[in-house]
Backbone as a chain_set.jsonl record, in Angstrom:
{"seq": "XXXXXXXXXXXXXXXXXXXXXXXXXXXXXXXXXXXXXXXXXXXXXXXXXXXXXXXXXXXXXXXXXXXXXXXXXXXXXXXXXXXXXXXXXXXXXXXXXXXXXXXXXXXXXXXXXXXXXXXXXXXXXXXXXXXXXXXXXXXXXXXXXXXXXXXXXXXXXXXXXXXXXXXXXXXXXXXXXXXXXXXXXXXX", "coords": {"N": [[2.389, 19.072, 0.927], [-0.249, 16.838, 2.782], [-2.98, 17.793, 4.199], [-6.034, 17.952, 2.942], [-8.755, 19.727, 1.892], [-11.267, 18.37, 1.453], [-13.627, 15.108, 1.141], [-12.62, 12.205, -0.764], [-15.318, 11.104, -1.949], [-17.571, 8.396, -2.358], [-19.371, 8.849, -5.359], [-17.627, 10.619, -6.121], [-15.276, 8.544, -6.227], [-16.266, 6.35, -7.917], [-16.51, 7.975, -10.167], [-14.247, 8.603, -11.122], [-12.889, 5.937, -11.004], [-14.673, 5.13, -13.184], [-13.619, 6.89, -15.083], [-10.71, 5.226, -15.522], [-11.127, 3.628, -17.348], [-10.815, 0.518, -18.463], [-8.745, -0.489, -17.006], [-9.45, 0.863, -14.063], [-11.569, -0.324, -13.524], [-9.751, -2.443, -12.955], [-8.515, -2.012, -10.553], [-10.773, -1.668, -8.945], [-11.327, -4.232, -8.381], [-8.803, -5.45, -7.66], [-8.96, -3.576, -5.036], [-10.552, -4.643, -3.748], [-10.467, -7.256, -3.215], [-7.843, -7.026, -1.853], [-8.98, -6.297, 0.876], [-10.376, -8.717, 1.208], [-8.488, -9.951, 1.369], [-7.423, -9.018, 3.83], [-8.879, -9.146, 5.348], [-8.298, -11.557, 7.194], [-5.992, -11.508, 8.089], [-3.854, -10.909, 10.926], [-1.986, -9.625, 11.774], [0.965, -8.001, 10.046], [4.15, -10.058, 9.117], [6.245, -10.751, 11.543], [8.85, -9.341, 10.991], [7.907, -6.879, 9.209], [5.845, -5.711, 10.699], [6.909, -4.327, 13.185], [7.914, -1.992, 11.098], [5.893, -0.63, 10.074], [4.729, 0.059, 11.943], [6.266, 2.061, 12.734], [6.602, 3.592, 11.328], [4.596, 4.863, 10.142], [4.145, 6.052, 12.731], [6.021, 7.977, 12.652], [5.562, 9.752, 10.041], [2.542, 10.735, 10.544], [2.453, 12.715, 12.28], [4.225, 15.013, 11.102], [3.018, 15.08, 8.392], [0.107, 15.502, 8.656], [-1.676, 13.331, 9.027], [-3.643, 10.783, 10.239], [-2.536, 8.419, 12.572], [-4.482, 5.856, 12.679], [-5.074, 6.068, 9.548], [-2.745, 6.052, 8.412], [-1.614, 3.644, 8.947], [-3.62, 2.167, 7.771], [-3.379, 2.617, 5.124], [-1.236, 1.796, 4.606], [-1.151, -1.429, 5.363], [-2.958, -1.883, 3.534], [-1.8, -1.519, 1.008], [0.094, -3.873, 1.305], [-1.917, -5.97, 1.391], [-2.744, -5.409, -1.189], [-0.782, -5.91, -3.021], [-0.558, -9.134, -2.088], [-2.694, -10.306, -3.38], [-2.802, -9.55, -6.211], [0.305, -11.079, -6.289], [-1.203, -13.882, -6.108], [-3.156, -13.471, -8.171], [-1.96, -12.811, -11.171], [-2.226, -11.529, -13.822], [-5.225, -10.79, -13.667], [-5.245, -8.407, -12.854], [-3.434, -7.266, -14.963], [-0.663, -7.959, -14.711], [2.254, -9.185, -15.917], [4.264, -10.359, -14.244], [5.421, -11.016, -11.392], [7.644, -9.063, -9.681], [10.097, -8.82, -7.265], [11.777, -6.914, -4.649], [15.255, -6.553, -5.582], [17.282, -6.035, -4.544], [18.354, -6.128, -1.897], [20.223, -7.094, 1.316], [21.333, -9.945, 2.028], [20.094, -11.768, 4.889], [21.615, -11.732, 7.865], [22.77, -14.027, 10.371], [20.261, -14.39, 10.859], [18.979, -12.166, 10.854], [17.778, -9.361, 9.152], [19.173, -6.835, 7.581], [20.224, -3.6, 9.442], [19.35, -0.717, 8.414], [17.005, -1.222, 7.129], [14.565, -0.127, 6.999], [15.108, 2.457, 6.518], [16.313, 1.465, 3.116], [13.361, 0.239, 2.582], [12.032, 2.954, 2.05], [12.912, 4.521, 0.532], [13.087, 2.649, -2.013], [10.822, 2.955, -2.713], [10.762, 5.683, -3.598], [12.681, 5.8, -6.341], [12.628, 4.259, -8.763], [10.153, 2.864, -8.505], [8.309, 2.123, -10.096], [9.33, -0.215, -11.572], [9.301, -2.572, -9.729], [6.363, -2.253, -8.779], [4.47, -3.854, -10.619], [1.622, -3.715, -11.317], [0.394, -2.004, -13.98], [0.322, 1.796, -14.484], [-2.276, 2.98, -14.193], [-3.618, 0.906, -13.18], [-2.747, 1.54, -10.593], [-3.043, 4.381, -10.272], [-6.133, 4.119, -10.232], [-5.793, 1.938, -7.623], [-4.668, 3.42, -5.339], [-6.975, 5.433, -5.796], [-9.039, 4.275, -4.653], [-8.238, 3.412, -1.979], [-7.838, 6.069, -1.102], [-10.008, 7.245, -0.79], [-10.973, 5.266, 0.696], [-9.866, 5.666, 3.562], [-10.246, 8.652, 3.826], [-13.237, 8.059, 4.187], [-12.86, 6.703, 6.642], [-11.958, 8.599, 8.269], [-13.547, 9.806, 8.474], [-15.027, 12.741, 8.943], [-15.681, 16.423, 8.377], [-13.381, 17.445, 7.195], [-10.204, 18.762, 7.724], [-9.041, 16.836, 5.043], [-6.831, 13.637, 4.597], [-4.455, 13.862, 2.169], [-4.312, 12.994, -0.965], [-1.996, 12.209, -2.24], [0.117, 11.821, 0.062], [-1.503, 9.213, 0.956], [-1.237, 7.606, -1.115], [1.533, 7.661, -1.021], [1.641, 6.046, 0.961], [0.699, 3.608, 0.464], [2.667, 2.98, -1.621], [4.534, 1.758, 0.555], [3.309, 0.036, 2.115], [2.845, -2.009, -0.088], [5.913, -2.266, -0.886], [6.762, -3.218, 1.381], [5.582, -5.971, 1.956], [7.105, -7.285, 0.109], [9.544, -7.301, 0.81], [8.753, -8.856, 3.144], [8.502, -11.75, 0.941], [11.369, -11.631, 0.201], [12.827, -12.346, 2.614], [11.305, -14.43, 3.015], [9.399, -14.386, 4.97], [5.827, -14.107, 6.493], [2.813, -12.791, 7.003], [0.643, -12.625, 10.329], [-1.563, -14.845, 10.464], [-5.902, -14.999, 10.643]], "CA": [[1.691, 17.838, 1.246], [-0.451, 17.057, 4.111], [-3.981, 18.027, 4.186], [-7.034, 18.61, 1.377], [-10.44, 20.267, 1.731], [-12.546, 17.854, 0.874], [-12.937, 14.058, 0.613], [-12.492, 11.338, -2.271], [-16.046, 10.44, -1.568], [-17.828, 7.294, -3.195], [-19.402, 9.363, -6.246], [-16.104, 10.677, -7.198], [-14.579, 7.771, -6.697], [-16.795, 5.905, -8.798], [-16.202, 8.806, -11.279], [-12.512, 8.692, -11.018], [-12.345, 4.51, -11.879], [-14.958, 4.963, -14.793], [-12.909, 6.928, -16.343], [-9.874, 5.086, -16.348], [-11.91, 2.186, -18.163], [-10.501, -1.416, -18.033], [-7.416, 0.042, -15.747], [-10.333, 1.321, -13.211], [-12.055, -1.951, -12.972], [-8.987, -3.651, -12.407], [-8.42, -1.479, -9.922], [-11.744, -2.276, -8.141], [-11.393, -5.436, -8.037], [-8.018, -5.45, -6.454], [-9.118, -2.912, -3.941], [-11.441, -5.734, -2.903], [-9.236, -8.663, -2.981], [-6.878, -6.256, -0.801], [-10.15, -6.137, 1.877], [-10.489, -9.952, 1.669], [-6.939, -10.679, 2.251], [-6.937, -8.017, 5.229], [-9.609, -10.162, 6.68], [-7.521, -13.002, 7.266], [-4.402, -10.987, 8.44], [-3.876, -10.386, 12.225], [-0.613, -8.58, 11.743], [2.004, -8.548, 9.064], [4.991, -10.834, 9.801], [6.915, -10.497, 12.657], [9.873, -8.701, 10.604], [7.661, -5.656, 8.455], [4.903, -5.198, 11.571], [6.887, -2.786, 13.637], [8.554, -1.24, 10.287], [5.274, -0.159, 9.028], [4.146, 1.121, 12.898], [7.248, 2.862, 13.268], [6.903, 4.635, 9.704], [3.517, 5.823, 10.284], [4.515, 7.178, 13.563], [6.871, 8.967, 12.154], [4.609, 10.619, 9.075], [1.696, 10.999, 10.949], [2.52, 14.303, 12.508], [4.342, 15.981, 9.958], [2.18, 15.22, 7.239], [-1.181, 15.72, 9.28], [-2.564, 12.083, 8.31], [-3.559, 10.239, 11.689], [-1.925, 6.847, 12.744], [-5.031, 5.006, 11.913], [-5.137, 6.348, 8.593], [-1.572, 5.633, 7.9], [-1.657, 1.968, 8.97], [-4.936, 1.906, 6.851], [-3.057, 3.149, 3.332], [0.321, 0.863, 4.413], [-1.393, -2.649, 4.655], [-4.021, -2.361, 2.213], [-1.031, -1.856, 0.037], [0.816, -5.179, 1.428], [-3.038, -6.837, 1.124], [-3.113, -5.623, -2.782], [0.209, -7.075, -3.487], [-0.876, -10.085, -2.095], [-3.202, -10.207, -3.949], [-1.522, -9.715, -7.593], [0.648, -12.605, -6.703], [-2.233, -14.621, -6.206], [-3.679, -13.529, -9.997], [-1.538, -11.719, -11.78], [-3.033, -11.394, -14.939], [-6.525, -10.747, -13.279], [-5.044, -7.28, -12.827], [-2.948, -6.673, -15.802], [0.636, -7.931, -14.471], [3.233, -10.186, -16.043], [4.416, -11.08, -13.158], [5.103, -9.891, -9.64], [8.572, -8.774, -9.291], [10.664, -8.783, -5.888], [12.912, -6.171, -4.755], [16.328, -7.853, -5.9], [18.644, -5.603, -4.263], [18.531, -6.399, -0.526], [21.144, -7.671, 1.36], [20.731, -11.573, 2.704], [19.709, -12.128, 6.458], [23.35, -12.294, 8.607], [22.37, -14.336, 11.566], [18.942, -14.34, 10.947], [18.643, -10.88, 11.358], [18.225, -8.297, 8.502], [19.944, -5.087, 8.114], [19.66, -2.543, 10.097], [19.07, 0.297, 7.629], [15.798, -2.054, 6.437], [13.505, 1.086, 6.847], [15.37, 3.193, 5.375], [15.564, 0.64, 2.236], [12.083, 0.34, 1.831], [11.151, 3.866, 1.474], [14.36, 4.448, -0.887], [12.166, 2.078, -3.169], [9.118, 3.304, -2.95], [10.801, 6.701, -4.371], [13.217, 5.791, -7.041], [12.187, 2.931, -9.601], [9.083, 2.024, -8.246], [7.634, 1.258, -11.513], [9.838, -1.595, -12.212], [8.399, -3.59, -8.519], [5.424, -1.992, -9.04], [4.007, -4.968, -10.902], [0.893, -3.47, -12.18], [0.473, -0.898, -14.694], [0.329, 3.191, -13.41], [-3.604, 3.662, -14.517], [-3.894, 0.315, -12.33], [-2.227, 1.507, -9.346], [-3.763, 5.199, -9.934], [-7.372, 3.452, -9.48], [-5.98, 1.928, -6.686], [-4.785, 4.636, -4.534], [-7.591, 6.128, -5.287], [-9.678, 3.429, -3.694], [-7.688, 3.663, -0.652], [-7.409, 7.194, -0.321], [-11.6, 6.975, -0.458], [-11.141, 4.622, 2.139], [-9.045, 6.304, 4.135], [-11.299, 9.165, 3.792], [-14.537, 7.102, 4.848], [-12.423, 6.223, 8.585], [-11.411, 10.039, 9.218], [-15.527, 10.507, 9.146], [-14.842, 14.339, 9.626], [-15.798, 17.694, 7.847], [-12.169, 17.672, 6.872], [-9.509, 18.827, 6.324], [-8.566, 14.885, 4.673], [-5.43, 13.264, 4.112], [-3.761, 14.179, 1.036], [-4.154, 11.611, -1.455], [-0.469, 11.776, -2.255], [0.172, 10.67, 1.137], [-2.365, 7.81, 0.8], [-0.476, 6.802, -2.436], [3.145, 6.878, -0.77], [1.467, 5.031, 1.902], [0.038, 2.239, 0.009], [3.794, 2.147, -1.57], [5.393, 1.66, 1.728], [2.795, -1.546, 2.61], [3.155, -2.765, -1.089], [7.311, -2.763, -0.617], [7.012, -4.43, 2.983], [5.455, -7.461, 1.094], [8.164, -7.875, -0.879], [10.382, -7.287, 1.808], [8.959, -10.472, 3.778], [9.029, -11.97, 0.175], [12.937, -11.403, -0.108], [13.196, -12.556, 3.601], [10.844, -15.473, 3.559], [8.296, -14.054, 6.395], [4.308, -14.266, 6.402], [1.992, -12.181, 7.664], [0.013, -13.55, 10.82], [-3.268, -14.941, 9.923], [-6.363, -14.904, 11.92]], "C": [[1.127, 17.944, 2.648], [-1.937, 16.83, 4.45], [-5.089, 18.757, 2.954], [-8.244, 18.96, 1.811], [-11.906, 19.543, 2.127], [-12.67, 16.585, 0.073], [-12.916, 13.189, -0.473], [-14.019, 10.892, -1.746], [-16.331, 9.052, -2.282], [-18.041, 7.464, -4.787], [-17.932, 9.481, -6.836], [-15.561, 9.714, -6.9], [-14.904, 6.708, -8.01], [-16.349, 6.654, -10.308], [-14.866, 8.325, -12.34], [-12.249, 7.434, -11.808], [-12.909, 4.777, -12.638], [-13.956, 5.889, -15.366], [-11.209, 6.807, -16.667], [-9.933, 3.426, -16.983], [-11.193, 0.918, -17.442], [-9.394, -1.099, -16.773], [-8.145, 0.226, -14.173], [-11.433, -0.01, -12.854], [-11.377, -3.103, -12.596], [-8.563, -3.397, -10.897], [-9.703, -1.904, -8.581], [-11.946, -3.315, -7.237], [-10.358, -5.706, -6.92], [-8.088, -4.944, -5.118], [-10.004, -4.038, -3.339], [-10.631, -6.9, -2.461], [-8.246, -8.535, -1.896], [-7.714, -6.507, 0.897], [-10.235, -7.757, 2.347], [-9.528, -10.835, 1.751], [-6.992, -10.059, 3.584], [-7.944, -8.884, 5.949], [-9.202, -11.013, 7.086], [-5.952, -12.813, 7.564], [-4.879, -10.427, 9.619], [-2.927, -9.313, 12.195], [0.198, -8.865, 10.365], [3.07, -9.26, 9.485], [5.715, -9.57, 10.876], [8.306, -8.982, 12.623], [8.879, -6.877, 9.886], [6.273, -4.8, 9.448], [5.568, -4.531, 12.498], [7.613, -1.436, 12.779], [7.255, -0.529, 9.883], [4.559, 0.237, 10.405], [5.047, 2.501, 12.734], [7.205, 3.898, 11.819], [5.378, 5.189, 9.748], [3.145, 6.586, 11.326], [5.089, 8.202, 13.2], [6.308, 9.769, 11.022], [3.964, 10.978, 9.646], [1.483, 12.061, 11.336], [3.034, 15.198, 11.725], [3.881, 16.338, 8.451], [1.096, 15.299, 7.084], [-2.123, 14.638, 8.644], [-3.057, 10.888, 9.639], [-2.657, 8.583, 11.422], [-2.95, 5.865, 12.341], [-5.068, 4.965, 10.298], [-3.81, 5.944, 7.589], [-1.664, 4.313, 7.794], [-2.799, 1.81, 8.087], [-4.38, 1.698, 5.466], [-2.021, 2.097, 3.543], [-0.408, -0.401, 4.044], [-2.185, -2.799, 3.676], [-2.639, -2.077, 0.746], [-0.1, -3.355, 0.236], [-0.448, -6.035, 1.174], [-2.807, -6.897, -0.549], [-1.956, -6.442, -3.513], [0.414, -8.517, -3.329], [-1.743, -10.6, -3.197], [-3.188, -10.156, -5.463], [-0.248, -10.954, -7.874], [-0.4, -13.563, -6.243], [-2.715, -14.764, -7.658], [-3.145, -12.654, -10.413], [-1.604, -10.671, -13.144], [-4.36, -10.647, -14.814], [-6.224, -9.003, -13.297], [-3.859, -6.187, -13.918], [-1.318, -6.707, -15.548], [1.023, -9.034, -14.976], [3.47, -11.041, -15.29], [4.57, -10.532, -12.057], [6.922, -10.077, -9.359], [9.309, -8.273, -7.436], [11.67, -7.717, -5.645], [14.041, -7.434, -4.683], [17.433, -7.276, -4.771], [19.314, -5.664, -2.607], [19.847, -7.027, 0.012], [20.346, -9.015, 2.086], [20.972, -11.313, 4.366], [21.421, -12.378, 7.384], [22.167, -12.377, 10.491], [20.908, -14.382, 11.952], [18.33, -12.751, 10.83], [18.486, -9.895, 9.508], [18.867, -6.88, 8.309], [19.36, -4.035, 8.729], [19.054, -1.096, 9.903], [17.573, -0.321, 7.035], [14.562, -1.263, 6.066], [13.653, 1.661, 6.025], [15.398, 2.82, 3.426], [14.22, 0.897, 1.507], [11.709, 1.882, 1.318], [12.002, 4.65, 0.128], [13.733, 4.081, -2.064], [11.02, 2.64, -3.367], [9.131, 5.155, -3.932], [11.054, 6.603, -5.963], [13.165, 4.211, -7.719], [11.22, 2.336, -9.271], [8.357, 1.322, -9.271], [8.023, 0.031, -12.113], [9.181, -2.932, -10.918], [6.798, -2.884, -8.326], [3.772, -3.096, -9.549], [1.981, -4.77, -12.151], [0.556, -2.317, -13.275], [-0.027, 0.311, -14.214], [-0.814, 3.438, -13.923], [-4.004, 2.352, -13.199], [-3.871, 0.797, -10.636], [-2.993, 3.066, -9.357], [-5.318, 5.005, -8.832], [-7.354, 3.026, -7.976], [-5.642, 2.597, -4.919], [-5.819, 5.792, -4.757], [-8.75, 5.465, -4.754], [-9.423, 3.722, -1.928], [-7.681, 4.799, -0.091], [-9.061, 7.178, 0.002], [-11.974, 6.408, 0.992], [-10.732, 4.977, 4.025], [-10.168, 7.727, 5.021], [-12.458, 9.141, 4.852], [-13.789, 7.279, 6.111], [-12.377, 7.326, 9.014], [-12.678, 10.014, 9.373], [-15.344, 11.744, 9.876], [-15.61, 15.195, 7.879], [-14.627, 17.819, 7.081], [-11.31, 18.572, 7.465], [-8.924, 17.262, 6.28], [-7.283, 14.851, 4.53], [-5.354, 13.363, 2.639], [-3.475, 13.219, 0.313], [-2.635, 11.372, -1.922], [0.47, 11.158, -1.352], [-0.285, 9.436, 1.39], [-1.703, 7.447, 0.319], [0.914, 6.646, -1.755], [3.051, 5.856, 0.208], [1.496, 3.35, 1.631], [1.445, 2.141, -0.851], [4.577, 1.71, -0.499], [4.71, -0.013, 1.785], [3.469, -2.667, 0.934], [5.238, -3.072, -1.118], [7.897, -4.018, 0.787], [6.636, -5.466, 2.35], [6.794, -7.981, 0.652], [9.66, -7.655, -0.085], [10.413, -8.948, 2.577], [9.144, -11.53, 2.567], [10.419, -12.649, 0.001], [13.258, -12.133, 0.948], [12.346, -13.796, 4.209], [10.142, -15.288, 4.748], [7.115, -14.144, 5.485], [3.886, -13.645, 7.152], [1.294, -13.358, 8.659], [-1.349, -13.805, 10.43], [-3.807, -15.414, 11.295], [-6.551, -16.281, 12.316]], "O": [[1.569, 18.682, 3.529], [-2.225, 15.75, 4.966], [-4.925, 19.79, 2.305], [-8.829, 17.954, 2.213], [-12.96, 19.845, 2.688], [-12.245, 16.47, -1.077], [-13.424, 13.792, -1.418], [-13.849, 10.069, -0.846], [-15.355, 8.52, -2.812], [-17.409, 6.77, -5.584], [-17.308, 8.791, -7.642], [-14.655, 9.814, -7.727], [-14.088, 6.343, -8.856], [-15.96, 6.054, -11.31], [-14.636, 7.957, -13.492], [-11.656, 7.447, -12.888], [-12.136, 4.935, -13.582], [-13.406, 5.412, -16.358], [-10.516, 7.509, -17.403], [-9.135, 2.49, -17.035], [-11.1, 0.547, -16.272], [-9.477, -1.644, -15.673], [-7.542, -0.185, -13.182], [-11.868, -0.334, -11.749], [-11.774, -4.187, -12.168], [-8.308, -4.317, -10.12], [-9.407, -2.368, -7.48], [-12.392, -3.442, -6.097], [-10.605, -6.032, -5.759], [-7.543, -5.496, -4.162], [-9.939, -4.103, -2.111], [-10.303, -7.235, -1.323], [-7.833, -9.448, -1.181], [-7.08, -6.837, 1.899], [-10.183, -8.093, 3.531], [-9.544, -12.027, 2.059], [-6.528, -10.734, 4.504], [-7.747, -9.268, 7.102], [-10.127, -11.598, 7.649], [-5.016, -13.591, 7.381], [-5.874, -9.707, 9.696], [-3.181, -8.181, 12.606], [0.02, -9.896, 9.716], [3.06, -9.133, 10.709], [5.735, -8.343, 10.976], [8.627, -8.137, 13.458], [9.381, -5.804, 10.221], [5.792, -3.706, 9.152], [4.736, -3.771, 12.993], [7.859, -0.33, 13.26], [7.551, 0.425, 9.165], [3.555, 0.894, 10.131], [4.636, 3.657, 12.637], [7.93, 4.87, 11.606], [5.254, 6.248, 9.132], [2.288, 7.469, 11.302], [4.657, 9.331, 13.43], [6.807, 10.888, 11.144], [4.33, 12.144, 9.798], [0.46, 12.637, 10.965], [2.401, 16.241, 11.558], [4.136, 17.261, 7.677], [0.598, 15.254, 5.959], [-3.091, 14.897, 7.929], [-2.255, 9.954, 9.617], [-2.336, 7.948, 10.416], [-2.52, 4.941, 11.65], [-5.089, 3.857, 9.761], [-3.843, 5.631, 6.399], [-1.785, 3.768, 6.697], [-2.583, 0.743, 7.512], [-4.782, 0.801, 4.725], [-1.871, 1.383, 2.552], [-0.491, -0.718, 2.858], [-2.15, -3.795, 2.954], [-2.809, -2.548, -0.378], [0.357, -3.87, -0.784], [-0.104, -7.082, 0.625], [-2.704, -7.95, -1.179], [-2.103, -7.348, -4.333], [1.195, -9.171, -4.019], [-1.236, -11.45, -3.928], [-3.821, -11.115, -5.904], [0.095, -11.521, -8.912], [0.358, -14.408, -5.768], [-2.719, -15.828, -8.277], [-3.609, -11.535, -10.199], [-1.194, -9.53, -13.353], [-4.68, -9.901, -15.739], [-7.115, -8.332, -13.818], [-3.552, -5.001, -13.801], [-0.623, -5.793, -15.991], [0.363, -10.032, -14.686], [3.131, -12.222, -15.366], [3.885, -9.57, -11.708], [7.388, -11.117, -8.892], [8.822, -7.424, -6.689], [12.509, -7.609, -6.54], [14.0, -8.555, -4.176], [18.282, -7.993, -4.241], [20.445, -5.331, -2.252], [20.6, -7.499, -0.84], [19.198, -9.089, 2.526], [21.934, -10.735, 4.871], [22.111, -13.388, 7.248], [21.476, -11.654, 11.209], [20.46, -14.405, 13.099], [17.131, -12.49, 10.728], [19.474, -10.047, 8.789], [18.88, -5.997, 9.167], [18.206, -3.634, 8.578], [18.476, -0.427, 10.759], [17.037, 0.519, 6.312], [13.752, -1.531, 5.178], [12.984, 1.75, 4.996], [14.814, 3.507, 2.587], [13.96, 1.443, 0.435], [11.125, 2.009, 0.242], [11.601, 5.161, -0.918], [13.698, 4.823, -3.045], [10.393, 2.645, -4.427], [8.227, 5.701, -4.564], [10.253, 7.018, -6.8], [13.625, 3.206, -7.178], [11.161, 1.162, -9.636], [7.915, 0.173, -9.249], [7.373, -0.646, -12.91], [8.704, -4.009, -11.274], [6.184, -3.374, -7.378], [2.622, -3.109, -9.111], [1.488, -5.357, -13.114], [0.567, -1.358, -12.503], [-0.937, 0.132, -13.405], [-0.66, 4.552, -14.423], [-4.665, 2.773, -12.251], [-4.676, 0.518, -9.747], [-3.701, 3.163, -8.354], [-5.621, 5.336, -7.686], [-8.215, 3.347, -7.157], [-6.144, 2.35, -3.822], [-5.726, 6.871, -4.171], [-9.59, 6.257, -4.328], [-10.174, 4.095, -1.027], [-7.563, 4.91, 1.129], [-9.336, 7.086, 1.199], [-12.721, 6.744, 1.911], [-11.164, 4.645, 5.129], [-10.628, 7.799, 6.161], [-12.64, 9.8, 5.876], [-14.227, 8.234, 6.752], [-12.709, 7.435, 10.195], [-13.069, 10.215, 10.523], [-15.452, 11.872, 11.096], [-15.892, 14.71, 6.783], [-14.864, 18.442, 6.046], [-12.01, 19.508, 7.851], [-8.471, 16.643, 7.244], [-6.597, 15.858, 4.353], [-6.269, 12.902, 1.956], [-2.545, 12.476, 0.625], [-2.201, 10.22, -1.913], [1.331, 10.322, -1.627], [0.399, 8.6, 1.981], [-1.045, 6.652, 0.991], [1.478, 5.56, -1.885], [3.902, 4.993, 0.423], [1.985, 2.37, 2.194], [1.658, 0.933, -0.952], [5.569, 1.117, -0.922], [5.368, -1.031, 1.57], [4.219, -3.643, 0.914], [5.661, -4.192, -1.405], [8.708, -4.913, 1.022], [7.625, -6.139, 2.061], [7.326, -9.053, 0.942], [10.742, -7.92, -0.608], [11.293, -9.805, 2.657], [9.951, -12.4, 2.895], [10.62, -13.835, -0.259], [14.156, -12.904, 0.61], [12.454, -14.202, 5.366], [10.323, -16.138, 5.62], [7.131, -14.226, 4.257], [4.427, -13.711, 8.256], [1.22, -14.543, 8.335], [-2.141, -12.92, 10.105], [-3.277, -15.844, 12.32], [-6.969, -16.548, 13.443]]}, "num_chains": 1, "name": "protein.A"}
């Protein structure tokens, strides 16, 4: 993992959603919805905005993906999950499941392992908080990694869309982190 060649441009991305039909247009859409929640977000709450600096510090160099690029793939995954509980249907979800397994707030505070946590999830069972179906969520990491892409504005070598994709689970778990913990992102 790490670095690729050569980037997701617009063409292939276009490519990429037609052909995973209705899954790839749901996909679209959310990637937008993700964009016009992020406009209206200063920061994420108070509690998952230095979990999701401090975790793309920490990737950033050993997986050769810059710090903007990281923070880019994390919230647009806490934007798209916004986004899904907003319409959940609109994108092909039941409903919008919460991580259950957290522990409750002692003293206001959450646990101190809370990092570690999230990315725990983002390995093992993601598909069950996941919320939308895996042709959905393909489409939309590959929106993001496009996007992603687009900001490096280089020759390459690009971020590794597999990095994009664990990225955009990391933001999509912090949601559901403030979720579980009753926080809000700041708005502008």
């Amino acid at each position: 993992m790490g670095v690729v060649g050569t980037a997701l441009d617009r063409a292939a991305l276009a490519a990429r959603l037609e052909g995973l039909g209705e899954a790839g247009r749901r996909a679209a859409v959310l990637d937008r919805a993700a964009g016009e929640i992020l406009a209206g977000i200063a920061a994420l709450s108070p509690l998952t905005t230095p979990m999701a600096s401090s975790y793309a510090e920490r990737i950033s160099r050993p997986l050769a993906v810059g710090f903007d690029s990281a923070v880019l793939a994390t919230t647009r995954g806490y934007a798209a999950h916004m986004g899904v509980e907003a319409d959940p249907g609109a994108f092909g979800a039941l409903d919008v499941p919460v991580l259950g397994n957290l522990p409750p707030a002692r003293g206001g505070r959450p646990p101190a392992d809370l990092l570690n946590r999230v990315v725990r999830a983002t390995r093992r069972g993601f598909e069950h908080i996941r919320a939308v179906d895996e042709q959905v969520w393909v489409g939309l990491a590959a929106c993001t990694t496009s996007r992603v892409h687009r900001q490096e504005g280089h020759d390459g070598p690009f971020a590794d869309p597999a990095v994009v994709e664990a990225l955009l689970r990391v933001g999509w778990v912090l949601r559901q982190v403030d979720l579980h913990y009753h926080q809000e992102p700041e708005r502008r």
